[in-house]
C-alpha positions in Angstrom: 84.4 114.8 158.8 86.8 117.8 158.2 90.0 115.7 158.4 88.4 113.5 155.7 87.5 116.5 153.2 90.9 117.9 153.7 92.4 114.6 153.1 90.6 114.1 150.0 91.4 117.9 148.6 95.1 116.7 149.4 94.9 114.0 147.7 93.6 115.5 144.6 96.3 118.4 144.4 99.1 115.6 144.9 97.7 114.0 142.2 98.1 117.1 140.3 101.2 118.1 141.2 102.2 114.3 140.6 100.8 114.3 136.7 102.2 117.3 135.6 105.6 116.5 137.1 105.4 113.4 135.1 104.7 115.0 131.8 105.9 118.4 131.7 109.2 118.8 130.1 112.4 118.8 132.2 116.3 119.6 131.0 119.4 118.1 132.4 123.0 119.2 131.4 124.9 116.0 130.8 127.4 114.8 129.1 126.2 112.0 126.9 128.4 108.0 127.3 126.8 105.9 125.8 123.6 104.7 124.0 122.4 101.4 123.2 119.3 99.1 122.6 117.5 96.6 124.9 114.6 94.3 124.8 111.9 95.3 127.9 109.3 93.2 128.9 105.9 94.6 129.0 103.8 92.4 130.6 103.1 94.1 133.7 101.5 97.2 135.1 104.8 99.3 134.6 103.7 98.9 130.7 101.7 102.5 131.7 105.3 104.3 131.5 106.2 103.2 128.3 105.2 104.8 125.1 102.9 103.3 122.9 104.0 104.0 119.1 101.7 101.5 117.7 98.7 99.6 118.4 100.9 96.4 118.1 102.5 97.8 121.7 99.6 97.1 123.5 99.1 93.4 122.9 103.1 92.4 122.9 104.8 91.4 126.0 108.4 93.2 124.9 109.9 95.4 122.7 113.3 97.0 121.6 113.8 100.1 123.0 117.2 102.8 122.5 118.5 104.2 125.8 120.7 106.8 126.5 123.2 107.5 129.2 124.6 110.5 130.4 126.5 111.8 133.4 125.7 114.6 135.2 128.8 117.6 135.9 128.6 116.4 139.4 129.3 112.6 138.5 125.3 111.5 138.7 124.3 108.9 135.9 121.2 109.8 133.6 119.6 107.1 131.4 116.7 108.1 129.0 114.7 105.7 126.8 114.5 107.4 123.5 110.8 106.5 121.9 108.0 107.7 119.7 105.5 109.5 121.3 103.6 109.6 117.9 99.8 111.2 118.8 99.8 109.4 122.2 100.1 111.5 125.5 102.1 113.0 126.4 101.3 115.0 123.5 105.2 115.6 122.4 104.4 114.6 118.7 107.9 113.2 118.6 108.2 110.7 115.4 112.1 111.4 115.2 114.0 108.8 117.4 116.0 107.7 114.9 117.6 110.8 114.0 117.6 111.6 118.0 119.8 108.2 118.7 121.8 109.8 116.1 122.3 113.2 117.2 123.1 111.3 121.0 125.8 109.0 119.5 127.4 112.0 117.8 127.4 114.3 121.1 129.3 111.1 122.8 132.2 112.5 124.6 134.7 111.1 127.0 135.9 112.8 130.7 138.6 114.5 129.1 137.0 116.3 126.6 133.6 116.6 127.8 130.7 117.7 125.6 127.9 119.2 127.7 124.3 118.7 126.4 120.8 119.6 127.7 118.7 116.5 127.1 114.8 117.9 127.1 112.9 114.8 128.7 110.0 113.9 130.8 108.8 111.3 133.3 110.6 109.5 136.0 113.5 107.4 136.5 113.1 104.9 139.2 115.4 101.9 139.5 113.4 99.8 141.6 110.1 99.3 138.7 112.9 99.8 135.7 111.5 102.7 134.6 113.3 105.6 132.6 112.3 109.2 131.4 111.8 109.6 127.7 114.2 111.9 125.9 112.5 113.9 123.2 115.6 116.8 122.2 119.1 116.8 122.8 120.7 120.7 122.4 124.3 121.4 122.9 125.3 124.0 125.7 128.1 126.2 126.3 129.2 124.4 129.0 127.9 122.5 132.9 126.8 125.8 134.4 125.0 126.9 131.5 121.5 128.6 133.3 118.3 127.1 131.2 114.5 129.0 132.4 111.7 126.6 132.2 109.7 129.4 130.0 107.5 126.8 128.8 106.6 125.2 132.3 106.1 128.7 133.6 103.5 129.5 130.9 101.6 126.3 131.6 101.8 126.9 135.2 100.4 130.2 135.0 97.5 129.2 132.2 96.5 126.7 134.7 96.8 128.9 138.0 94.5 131.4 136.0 92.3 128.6 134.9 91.8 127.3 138.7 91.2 131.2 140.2 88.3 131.2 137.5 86.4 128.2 138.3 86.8 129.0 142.2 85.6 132.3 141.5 83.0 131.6 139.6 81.9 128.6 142.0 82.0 130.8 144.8 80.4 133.6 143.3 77.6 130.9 142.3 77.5 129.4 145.6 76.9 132.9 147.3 74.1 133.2 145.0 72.3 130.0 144.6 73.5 127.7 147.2 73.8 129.7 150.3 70.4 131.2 150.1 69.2 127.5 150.2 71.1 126.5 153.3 69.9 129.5 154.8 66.6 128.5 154.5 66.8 125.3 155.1 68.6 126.0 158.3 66.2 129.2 159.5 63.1 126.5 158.7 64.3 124.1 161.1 64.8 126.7 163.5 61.7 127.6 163.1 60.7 124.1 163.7 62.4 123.9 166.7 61.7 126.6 168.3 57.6 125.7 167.5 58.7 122.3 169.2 60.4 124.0 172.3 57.5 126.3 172.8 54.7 123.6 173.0 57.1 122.0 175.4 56.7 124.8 177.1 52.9 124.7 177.5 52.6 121.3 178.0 55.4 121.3 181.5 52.9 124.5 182.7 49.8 122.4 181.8 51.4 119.4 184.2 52.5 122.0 186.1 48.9 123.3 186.7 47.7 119.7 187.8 50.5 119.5 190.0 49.7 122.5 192.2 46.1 121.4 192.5 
């Protein structure tokens, strides 16, 4: 029974950890090749990591959607889809993808003369279910080893580590006084209970006992 509650809490913290990995924002320096547009299909479950800009997306099957590819300074590719977010989670509020595919086909730069970016995205990027991160700002750097600080990741991070420590405070603190006091009954009852049990036990083996020795 232990090995299953500590498998469950696992499971719920990797589930955590796994949603906001997905939809905090994340930055990669690349320098930008290429964008273009693509019909997807979205008649499948993989429909969950696309955005939904309109109420149309959920009854089509596939849609148009801009991309953008990058490579990395050490050679890796990047491709981002580049959609509306509109009031939908995650809540980005991005309505501007047209004047983002703009801004990424302007920052296009060849090997040569690279132009170093940091594209602001989040999601995942998995080849195997086709499924791409969405870019929501594209900010020019100094250059590949330019050093960016997840400010915003670590306030969220901290807000919700000082969210947690409150509700298991305050559950334990309420345990302590409501809970364990129960148990604690409960559990000095049945003692009770036994040891009542035991002790007529006890007279009934020397009552036996008595008959024996006569």
């Amino acid at each position: 029974m232990r090995y299953v509650k500590w498998v469950i809490i696992g499971l719920f913290w990797l589930s955590v950890a796994a949603f906001l990995h997905y939809t905090l924002p994340q930055r990669d320096i690349v320098r930008i090749v290429n964008t273009y547009e693509e019909r997807q299909e979205l008649n499948d479950w993989t429909r969950i990591f696309w955005s939904r800009p309109d109420d149309q997306s959920v009854n089509i099957i596939n849609r148009d959607v801009q991309f953008i590819q990058g490579v990395t300074p050490e050679g890796r590719p990047r491709v981002y889809r580049n959609e509306d977010t509109s009031w939908s989670w995650p809540p980005y509020f991005k309505f501007d993808t047209a004047n983002l595919y703009t801004e990424a086909n302007d920052a296009i730069s060849s090997k040569d003369k690279p132009e170093w970016v940091a594209v602001t995205h989040y999601g995942w990027r998995n080849e195997f279910l086709s499924i791409f991160p969405n870019a929501v700002a594209i900010k020019p750097v100094e250059g590949p080893d330019v050093r960016l600080i997840p400010w915003f990741n670590i306030i969220v991070l901290t807000l919700l580590a000082a969210l947690f420590w409150a509700i298991w405070v305050r559950w334990r603190r309420f345990r302590e006084a409501r809970i364990d006091p129960v148990i604690e009954d409960v559990e000095d009852s049945l003692y009770a209970a036994g040891e009542a049990i035991e002790e007529r036990r006890g007279r009934f083996r020397r009552w036996l006992d008595s008959w024996k020795s006569k």
